[in-house]
N, C-alpha and C positions, 0 to 999 in steps of 0.2 A: 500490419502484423496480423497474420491468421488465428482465425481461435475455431474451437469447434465445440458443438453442446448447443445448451439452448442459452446459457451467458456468454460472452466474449466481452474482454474488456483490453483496455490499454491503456497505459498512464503516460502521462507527457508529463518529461522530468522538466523543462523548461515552457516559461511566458512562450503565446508565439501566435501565430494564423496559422490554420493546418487545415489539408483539404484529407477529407476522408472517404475512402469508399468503401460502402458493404454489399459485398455479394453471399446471396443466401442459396439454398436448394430445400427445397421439401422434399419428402418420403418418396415423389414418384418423380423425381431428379427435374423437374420444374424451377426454373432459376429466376431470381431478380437479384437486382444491380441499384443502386442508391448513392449517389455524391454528394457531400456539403460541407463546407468551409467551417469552422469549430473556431472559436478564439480562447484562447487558455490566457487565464491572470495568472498572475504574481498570487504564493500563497501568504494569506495574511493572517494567520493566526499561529497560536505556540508550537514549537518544533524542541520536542526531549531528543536527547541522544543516550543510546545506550551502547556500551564498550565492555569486552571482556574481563579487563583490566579498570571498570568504573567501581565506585561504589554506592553502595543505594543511598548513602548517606549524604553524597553529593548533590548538587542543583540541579542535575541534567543539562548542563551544556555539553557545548563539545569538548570547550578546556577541562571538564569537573564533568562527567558523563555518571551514569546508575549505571550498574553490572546486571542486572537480573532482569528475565522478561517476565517474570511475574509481580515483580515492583515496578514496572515501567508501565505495564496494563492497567494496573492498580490505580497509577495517577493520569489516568484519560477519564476527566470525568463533565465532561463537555464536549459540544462541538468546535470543530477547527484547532481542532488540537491532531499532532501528531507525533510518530516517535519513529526517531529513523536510529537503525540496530547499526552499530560500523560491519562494510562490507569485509568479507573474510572471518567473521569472528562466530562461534560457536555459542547458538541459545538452546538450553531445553528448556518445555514445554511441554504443558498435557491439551490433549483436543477440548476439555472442560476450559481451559484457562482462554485458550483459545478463540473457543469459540462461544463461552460465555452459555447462556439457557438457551440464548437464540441459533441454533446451527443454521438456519436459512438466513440470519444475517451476520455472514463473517468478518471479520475485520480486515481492515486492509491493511499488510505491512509494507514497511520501506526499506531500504537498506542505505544507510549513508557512504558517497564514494562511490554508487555505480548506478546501474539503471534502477527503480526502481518498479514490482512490478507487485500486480495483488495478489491476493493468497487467498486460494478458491480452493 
């Protein structure tokens, strides 16, 4: 998957062995090239689900999901926690809620139901 800037990323929706390569260029079009085999686990920590149609009153699952993404932010208050939003479904949000005081470390979302990718 290409990216361009000085981050590039890519999320692997599934466990697997994956061979990766990265090819770079600097300012004066100077190139390198880089391969290696990556192993992606199984995620093992909390997974919230938010839906249009959830209410925050609910547990966050997928049967009982939370509707809001500013109560769904809200309750990430550890590591290995994640919240994946249902794919197709409309969130708003402000760049504060967002991105929290830290802007240089943004959060990653997901989308439940399709690939998911980060949000840079």
């Amino acid at each position: 998957m290409p990216g361009n800037g000085f981050v590039a990323a890519h999320v692997y929706d599934q466990p697997g062995t994956y061979r990766v390569s990265v090819d770079v260029y600097d300012r004066n079009g100077v190139h390198s090239a880089q391969e290696t085999t990556v192993t992606v686990l199984p995620f093992t920590g909390t997974t919230y689900y938010v839906a249009a149609n959830g209410l925050d009153s609910n547990p966050g699952t997928i049967d009982a999901p939370w509707q809001t993404f500013r109560y769904a932010l809200g309750r990430i208050t550890g590591p290995n926690t994640r919240v994946l939003f249902r794919n197709g479904d409309i969130f708003h949000t402000t760049f504060r809620e967002l991105y929290g005081e830290r802007p240089d470390h943004p959060r990653r979302l997901e989308r439940a139901g399709g690939t998911s990718r980060p949000n840079r």
